[in-house]
Each structure stands twice: as structure tokens, then as C-alpha cells.
Steps between C-alpha positions, in 0.01 A plus 500: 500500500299797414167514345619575103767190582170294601332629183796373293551167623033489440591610140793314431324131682224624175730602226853332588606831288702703735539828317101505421424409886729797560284676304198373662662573862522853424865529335576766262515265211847673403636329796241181543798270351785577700230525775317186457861298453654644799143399700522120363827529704404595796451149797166645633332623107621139415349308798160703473473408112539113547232510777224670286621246213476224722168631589410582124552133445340355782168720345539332180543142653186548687291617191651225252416234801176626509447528142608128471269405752194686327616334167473130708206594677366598136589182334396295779164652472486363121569188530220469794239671279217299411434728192833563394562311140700198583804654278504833737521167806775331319660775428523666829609200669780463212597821581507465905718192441686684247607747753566279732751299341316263429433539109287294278670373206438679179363213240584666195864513563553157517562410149555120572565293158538158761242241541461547849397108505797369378740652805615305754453627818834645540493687159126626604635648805844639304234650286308687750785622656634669204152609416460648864834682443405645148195667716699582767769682256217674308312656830853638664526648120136640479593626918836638381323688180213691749786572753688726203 
């Protein structure tokens, strides 16, 4: 592979826009898209571009790893300060469990109209279930909504 080839598959691993890393590469851009197709083509071009993806997400593994950590290491810090507000305490530990699956059910939406009292036990735990589900349903929403 020669060195504009290298610069290509660099280009292309940034832009995954063949004719503009033709461009990039040093292609006359009158022939950068029959240029950049006929590189996609080619075994080695191909095999040179998935190892600097692979590497381009390995880098942004790392940084969201240790991102996430910071964040933990951030909250963690919250709940042990002294002079934090207890809200900012409850709060960061809501959110640590929170993110680690292990949410804290929402009070306000549980709009029970049952007397709680006047369940048997088997109806109680029906009722939590169902409850526990209803949270369940409206987190994977709320995670389904930011993913979009």
C-alpha cells in the first residue's frame, strides 16, 4: 500500500466518506469517486480501515470508561461530604444506584387508589409486582427516548 492509499484509509476511518477521503488523500476530486470506490475494494485498503476503526473505538471505550469512572468517583465524593446538603447525598447515591440497575422507585408515579391495609398478603405482593413493572416499563421508555 502506498503512502496516499495509507492517507485514504486515515481519512476514510475519520469521514467514512470515500470520495471526500479521496479528496483528502490527494485525488483530483474529478476522479476521488471512482477512486475512493475502487479503493474500498481493494483486500489490503479494506483490512487497514477496520484496524484504525477498531482502534478508533477502542480510544473511545477507554475515554467513556474513564469518564464513567470520574462521574462515580464524583458522586461518591458527594455522598461522603460532610458539607454537602443532605439532598446533593441522597441524590448522588440515587443516582449511583440508578446507574447501576438498581433504581429507586419514583413515588409520584404510583397513583395507588387501594387501601394498602385492607390487602391480603397475596394481593400486596400482586400489587408490588405490577407496580415494580410500571417502573420498570417507564425507565426502558425514558432509556429508549435518550438512546434516539
Amino acid at each position: 500500500m502506498n503512502q496516499r492509499q495509507e492517507l485514504f484509509c486515515f481519512e476514510y476511518a475519520h469521514s467514512l466518506n470515500a470520495t471526500e477521503a479521496a479528496i483528502k488523500a490527494g485525488y483530483a476530486e474529478t476522479s476521488a469517486y471512482s477512486i475512493g470506490h475502487e479503493n474500498l475494494r481493494k483486500p489490503e485498503i479494506q483490512c487497514r480501515i477496520t484496524e484504525l476503526l477498531d482502534e478508533r473505538r477502542a480510544e473511545q471505550q477507554r475515554r467513556f470508561i474513564n469518564a464513567a469512572d470520574a462521574a462515580i468517583a464524583t458522586l461518591e465524593s458527594i455522598m461522603a461530604d460532610a458539607a454537602a446538603t443532605p439532598s446533593a447525598r441522597v441524590a448522588a447515591a440515587n443516582s449511583l444506584l440508578d446507574r447501576g440497575g438498581h433504581a429507586v422507585i419514583n413515588k409520584s408515579l404510583i397513583k395507588a387508589k387501594v387501601n394498602v391495609n385492607e390487602l391480603t398478603n397475596e394481593q400486596r405482593a400482586e400489587r408490588i409486582s405490577y407496580l415494580l413493572g410500571q417502573a420498570r416499563s417507564r425507565r426502558a421508555d425514558a432509556d429508549t427516548d435518550g438512546d434516539a
